[in-house]
mmCIF file of the C-alpha atoms, coordinates in Angstrom:
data_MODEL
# 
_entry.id   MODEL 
# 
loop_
_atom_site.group_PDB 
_atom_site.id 
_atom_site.type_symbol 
_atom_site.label_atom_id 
_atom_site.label_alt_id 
_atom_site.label_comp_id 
_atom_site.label_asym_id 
_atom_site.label_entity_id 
_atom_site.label_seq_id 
_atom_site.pdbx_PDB_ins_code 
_atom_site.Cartn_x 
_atom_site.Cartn_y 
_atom_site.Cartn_z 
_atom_site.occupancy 
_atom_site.B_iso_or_equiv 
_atom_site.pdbx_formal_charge 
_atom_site.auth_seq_id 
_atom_site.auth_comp_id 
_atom_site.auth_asym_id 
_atom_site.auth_atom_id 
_atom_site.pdbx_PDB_model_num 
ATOM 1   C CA . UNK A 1 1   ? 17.632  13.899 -0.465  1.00 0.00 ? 1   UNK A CA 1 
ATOM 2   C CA . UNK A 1 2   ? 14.229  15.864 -1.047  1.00 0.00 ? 2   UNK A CA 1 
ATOM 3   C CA . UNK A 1 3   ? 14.936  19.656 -0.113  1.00 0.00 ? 3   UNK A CA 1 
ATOM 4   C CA . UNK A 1 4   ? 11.243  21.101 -0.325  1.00 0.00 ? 4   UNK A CA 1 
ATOM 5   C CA . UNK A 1 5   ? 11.177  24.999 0.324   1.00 0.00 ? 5   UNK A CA 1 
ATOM 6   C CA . UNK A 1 6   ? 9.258   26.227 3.353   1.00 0.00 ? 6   UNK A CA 1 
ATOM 7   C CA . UNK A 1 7   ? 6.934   28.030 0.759   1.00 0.00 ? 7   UNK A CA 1 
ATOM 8   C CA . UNK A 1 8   ? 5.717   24.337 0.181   1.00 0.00 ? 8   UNK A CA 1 
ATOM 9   C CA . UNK A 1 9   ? 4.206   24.226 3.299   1.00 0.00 ? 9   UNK A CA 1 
ATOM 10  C CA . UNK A 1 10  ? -0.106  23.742 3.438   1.00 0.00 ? 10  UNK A CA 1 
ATOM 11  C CA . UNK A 1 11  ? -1.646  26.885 4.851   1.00 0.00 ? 11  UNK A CA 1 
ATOM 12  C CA . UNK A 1 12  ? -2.974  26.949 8.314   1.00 0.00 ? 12  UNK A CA 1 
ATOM 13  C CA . UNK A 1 13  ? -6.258  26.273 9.159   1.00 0.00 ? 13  UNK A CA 1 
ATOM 14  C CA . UNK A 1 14  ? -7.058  23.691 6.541   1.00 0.00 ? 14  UNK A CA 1 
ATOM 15  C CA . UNK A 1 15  ? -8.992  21.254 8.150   1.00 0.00 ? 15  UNK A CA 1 
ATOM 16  C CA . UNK A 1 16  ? -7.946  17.514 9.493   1.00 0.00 ? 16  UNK A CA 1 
ATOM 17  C CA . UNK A 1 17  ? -8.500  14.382 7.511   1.00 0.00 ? 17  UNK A CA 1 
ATOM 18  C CA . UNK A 1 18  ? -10.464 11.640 9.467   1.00 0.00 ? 18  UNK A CA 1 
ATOM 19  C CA . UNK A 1 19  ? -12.143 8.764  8.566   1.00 0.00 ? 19  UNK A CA 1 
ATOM 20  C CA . UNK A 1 20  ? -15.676 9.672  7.601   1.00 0.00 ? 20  UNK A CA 1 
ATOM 21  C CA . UNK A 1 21  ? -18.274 8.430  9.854   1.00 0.00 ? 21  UNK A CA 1 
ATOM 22  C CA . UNK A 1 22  ? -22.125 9.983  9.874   1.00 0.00 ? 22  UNK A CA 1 
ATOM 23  C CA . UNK A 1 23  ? -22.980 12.613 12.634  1.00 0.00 ? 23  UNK A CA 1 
ATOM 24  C CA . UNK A 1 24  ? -25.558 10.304 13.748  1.00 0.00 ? 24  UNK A CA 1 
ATOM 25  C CA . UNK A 1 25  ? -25.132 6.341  13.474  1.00 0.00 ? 25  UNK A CA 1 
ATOM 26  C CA . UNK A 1 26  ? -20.905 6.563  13.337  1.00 0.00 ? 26  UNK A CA 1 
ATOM 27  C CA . UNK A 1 27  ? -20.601 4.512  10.378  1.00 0.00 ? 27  UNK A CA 1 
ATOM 28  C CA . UNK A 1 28  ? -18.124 4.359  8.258   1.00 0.00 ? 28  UNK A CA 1 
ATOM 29  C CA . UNK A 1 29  ? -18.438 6.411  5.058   1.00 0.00 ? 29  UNK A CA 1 
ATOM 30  C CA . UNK A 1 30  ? -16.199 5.963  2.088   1.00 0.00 ? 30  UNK A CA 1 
ATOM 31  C CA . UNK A 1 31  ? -13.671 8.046  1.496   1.00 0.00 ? 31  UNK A CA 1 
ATOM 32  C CA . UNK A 1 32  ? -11.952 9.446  -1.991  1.00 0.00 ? 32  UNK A CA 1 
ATOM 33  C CA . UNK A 1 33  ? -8.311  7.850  -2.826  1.00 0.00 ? 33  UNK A CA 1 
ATOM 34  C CA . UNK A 1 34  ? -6.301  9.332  -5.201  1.00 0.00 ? 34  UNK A CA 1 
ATOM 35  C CA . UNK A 1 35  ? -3.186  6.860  -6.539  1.00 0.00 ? 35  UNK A CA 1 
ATOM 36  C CA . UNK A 1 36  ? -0.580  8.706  -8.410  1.00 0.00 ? 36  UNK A CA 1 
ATOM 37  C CA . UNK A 1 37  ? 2.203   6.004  -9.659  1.00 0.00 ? 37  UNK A CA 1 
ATOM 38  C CA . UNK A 1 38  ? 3.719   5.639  -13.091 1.00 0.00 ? 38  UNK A CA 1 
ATOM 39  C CA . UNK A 1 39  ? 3.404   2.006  -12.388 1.00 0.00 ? 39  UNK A CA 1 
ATOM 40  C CA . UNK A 1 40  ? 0.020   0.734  -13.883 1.00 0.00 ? 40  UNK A CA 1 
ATOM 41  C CA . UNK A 1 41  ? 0.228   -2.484 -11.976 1.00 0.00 ? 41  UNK A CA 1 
ATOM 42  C CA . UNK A 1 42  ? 1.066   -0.949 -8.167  1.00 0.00 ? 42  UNK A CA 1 
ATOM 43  C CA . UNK A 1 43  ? -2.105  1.699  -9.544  1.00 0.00 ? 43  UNK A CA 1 
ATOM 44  C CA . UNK A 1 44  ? -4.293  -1.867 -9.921  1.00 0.00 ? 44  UNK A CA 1 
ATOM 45  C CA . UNK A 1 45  ? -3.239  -3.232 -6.562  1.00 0.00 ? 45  UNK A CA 1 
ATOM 46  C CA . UNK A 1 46  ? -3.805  -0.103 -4.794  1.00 0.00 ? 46  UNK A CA 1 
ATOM 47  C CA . UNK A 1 47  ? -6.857  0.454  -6.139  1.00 0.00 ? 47  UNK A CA 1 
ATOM 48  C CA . UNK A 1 48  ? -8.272  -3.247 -5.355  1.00 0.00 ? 48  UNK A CA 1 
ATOM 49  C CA . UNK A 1 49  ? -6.623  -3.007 -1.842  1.00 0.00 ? 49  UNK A CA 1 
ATOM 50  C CA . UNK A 1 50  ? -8.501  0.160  -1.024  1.00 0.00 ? 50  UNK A CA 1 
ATOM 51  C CA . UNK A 1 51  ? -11.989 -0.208 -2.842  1.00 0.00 ? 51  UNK A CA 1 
ATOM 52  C CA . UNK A 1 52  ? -12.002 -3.821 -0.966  1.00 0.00 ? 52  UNK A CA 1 
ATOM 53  C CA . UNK A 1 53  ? -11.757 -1.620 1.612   1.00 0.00 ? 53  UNK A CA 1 
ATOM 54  C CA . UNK A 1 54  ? -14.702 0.578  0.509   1.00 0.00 ? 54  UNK A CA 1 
ATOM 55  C CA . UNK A 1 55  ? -13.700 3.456  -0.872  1.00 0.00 ? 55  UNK A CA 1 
ATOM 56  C CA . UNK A 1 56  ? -13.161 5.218  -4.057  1.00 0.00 ? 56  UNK A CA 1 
ATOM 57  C CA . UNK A 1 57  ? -10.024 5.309  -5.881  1.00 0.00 ? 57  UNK A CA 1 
ATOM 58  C CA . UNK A 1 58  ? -8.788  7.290  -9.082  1.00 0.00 ? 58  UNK A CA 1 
ATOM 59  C CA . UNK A 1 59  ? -5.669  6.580  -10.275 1.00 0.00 ? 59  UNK A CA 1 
ATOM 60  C CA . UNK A 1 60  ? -3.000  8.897  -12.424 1.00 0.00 ? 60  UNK A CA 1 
ATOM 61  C CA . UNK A 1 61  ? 0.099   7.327  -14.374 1.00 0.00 ? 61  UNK A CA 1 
ATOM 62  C CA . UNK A 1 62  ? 0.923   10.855 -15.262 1.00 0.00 ? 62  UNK A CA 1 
ATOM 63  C CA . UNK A 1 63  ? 1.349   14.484 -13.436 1.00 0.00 ? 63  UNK A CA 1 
ATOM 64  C CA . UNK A 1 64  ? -1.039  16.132 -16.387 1.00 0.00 ? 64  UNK A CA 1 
ATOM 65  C CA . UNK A 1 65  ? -3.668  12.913 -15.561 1.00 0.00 ? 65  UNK A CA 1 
ATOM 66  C CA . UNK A 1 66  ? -3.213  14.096 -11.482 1.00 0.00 ? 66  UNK A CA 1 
ATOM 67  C CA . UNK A 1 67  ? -3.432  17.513 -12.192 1.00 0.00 ? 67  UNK A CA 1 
ATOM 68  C CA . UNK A 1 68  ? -6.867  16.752 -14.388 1.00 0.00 ? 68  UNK A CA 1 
ATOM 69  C CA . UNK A 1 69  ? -8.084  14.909 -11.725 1.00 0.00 ? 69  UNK A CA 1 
ATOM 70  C CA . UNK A 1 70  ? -7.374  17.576 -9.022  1.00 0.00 ? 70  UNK A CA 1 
ATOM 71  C CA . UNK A 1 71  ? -9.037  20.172 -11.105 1.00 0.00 ? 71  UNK A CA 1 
ATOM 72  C CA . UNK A 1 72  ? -12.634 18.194 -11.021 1.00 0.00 ? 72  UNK A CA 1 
ATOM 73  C CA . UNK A 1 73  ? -12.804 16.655 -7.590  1.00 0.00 ? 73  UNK A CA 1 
ATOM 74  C CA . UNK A 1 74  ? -11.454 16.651 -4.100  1.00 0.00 ? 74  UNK A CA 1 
ATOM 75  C CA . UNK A 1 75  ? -9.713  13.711 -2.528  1.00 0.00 ? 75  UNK A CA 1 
ATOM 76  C CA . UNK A 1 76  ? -9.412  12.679 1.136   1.00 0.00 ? 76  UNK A CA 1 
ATOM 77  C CA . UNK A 1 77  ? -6.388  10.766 0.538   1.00 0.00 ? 77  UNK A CA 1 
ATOM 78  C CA . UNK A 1 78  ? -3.480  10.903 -2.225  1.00 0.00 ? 78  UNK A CA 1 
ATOM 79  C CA . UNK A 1 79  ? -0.951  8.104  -2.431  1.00 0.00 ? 79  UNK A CA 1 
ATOM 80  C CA . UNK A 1 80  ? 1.991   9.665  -4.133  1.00 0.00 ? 80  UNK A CA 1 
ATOM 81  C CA . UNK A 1 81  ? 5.267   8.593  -5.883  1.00 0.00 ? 81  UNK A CA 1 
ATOM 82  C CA . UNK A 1 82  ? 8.020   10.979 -4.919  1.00 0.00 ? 82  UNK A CA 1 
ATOM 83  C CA . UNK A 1 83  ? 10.093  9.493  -7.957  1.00 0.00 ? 83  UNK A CA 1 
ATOM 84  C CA . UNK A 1 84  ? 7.564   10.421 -10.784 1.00 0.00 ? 84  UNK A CA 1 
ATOM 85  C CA . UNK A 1 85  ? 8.968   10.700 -14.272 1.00 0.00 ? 85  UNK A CA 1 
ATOM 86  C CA . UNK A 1 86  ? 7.789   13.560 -15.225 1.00 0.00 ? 86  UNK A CA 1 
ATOM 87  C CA . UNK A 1 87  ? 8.225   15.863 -12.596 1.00 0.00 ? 87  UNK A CA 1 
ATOM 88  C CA . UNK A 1 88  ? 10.357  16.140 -9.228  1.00 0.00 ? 88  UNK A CA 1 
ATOM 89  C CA . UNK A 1 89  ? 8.551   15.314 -5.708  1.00 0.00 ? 89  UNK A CA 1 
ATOM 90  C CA . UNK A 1 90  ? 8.724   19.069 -4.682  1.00 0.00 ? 90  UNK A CA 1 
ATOM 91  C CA . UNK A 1 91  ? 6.797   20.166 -7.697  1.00 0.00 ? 91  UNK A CA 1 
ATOM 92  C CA . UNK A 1 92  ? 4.009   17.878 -7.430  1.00 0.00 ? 92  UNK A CA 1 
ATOM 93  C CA . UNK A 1 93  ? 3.572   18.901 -3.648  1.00 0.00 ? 93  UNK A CA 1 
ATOM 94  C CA . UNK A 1 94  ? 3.140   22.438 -4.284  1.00 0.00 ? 94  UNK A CA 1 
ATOM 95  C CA . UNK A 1 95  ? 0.483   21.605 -6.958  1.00 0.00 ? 95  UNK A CA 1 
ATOM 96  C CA . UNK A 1 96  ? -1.015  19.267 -4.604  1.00 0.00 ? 96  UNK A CA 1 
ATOM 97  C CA . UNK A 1 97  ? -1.210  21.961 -2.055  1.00 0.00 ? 97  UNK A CA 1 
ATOM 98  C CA . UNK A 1 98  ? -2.674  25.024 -4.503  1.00 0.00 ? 98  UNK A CA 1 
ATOM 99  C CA . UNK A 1 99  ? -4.638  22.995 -5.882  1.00 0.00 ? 99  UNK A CA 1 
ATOM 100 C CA . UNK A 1 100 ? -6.186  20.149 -2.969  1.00 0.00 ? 100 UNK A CA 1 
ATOM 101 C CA . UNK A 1 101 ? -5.119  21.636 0.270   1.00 0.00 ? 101 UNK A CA 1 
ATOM 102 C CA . UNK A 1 102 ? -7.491  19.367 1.767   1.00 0.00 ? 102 UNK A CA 1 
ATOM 103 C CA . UNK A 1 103 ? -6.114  16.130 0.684   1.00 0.00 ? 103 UNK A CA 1 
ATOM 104 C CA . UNK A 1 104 ? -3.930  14.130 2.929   1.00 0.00 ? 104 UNK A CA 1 
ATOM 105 C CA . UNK A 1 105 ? -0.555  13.039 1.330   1.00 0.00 ? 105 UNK A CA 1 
ATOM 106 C CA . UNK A 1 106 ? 0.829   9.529  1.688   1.00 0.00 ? 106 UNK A CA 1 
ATOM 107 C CA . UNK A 1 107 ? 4.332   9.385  -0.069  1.00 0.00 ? 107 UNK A CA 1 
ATOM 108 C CA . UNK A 1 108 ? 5.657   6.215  -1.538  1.00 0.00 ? 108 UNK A CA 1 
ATOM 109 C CA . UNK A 1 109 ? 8.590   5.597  -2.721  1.00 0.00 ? 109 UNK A CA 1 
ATOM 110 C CA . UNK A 1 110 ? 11.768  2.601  -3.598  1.00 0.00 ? 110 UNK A CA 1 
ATOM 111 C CA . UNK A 1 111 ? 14.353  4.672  -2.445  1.00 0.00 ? 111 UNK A CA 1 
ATOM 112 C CA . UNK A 1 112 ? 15.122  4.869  1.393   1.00 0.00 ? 112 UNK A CA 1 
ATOM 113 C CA . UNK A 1 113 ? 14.527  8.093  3.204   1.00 0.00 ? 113 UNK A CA 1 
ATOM 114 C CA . UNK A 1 114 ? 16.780  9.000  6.179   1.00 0.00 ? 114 UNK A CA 1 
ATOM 115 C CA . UNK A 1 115 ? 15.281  9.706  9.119   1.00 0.00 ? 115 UNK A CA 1 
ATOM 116 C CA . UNK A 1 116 ? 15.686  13.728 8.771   1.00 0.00 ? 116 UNK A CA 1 
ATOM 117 C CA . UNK A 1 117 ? 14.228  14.260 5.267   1.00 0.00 ? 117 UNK A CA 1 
ATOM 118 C CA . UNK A 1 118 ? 11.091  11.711 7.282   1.00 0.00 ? 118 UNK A CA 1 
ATOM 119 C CA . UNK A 1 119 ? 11.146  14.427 10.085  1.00 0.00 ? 119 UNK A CA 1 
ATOM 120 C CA . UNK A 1 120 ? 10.957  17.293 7.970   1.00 0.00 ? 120 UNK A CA 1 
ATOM 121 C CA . UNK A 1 121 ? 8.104   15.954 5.521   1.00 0.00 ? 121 UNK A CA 1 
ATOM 122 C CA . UNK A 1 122 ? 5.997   15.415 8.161   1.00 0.00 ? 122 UNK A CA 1 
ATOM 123 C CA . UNK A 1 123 ? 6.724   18.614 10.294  1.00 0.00 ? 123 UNK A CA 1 
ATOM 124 C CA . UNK A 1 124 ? 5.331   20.248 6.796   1.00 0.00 ? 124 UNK A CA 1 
ATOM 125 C CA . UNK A 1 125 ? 2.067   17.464 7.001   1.00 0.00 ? 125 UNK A CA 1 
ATOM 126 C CA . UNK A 1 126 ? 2.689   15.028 5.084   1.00 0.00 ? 126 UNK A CA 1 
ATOM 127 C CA . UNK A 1 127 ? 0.520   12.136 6.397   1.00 0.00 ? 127 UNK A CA 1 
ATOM 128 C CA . UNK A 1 128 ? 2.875   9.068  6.094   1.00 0.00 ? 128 UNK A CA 1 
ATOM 129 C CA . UNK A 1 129 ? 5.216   7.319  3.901   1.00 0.00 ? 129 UNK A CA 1 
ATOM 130 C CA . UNK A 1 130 ? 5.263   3.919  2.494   1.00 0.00 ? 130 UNK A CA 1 
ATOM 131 C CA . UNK A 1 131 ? 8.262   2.307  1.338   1.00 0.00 ? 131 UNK A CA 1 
ATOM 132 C CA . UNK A 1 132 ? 8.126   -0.398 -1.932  1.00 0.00 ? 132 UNK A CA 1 
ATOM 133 C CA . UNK A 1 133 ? 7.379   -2.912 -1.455  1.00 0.00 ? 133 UNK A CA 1 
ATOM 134 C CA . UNK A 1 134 ? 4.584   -2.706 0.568   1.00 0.00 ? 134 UNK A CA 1 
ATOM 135 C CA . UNK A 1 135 ? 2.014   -5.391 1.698   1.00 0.00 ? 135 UNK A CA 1 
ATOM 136 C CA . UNK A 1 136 ? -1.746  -4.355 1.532   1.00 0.00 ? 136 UNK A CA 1 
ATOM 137 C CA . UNK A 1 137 ? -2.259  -4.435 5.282   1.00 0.00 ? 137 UNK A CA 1 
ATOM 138 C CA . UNK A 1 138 ? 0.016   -1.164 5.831   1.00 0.00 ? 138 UNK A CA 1 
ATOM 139 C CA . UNK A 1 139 ? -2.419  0.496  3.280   1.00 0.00 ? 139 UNK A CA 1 
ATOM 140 C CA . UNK A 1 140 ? -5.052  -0.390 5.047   1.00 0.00 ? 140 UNK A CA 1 
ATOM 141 C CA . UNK A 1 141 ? -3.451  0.447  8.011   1.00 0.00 ? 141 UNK A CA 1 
ATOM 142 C CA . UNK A 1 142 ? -2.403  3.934  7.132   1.00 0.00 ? 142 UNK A CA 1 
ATOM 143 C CA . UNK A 1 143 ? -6.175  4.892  5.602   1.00 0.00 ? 143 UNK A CA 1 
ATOM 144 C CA . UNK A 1 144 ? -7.649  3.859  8.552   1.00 0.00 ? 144 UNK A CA 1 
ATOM 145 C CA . UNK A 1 145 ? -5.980  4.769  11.746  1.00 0.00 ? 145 UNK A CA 1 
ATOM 146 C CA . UNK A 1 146 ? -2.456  6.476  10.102  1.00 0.00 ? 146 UNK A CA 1 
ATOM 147 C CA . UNK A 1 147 ? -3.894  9.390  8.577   1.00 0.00 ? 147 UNK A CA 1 
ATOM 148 C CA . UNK A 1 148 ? -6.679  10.654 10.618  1.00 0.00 ? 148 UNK A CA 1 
ATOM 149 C CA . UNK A 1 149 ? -5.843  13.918 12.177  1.00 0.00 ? 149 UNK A CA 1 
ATOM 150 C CA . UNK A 1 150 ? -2.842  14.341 9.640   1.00 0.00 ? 150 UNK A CA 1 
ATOM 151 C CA . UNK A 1 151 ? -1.779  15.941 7.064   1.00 0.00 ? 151 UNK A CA 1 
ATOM 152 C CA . UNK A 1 152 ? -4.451  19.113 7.113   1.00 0.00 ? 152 UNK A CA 1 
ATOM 153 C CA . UNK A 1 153 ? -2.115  21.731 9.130   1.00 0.00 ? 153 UNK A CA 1 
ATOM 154 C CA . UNK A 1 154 ? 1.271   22.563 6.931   1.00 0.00 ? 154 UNK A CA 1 
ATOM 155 C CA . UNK A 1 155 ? 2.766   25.468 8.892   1.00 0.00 ? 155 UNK A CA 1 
# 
């Protein structure tokens, strides 16, 4: 069971992740993945899946790669494992949220989460979660339609 502190939560007021579209002609603009996986080969598929669907994707095998990565741009979207090796899920939320409160967080994961440790990560914003396996039309699926309007207000 993930027990993440109420401390973890993302500060009010933070604004809402939405698909990008332009003010004035509504088309789609891309929007910034981050894929954080010690798994180079779900990192690859990810990254196809969601630059097919025209965005941009960075990818971190590591928390010190993800932490780089946070320090020197800002991402719409983070898919993250909640079983990294190097660090526990609570951890890597809390330097997701000093450091990219922005970002909309997609947990992934092998392991099943019960339906009250679901509840209570997304009562603090987390956007969605996937679980592994996972075909490439729920990716698509949650970057399109999932998280808009998620994952911005942790209170």
């Amino acid at each position: 069971m993930i027990d993440l502190p109420p401390s973890l939560s993302r500060p009010k007021g933070t604004p809402r992740v939405n698909t990008k579209r332009h003010m004035k002609t509504g088309r789609h603009v891309s929007l910034s993945v981050l894929v954080i996986d010690d798994e180079a080969a779900l990192c690859a598929l990810l990254t196809k899946t969601i630059e097919k669907s025209g965005h941009s994707v960075d990818t971190a095998l590591s928390v010190d790669k993800c932490t780089a990565l946070l320090m020197k741009k800002r991402y719409d979207i983070a898919f993250l494992d909640i079983l990294m090796p190097d660090v526990d899920c609570a951890s890597m939320l809390k330097a997701f949220y000093r450091l990219s409160p922005q970002t909309a967080i997609v947990l992934m994961s092998d392991k099943y989460l019960n339906e009250y440790v679901m509840k209570d990560l997304l009562a603090r914003g987390i956007c969605a979660f996937v679980q592994k396996p996972f075909t490439v039309g729920i990716i698509k699926h949650i970057i399109e339609t999932s998280c808009r309007g998620k994952g911005r207000d942790r209170g």
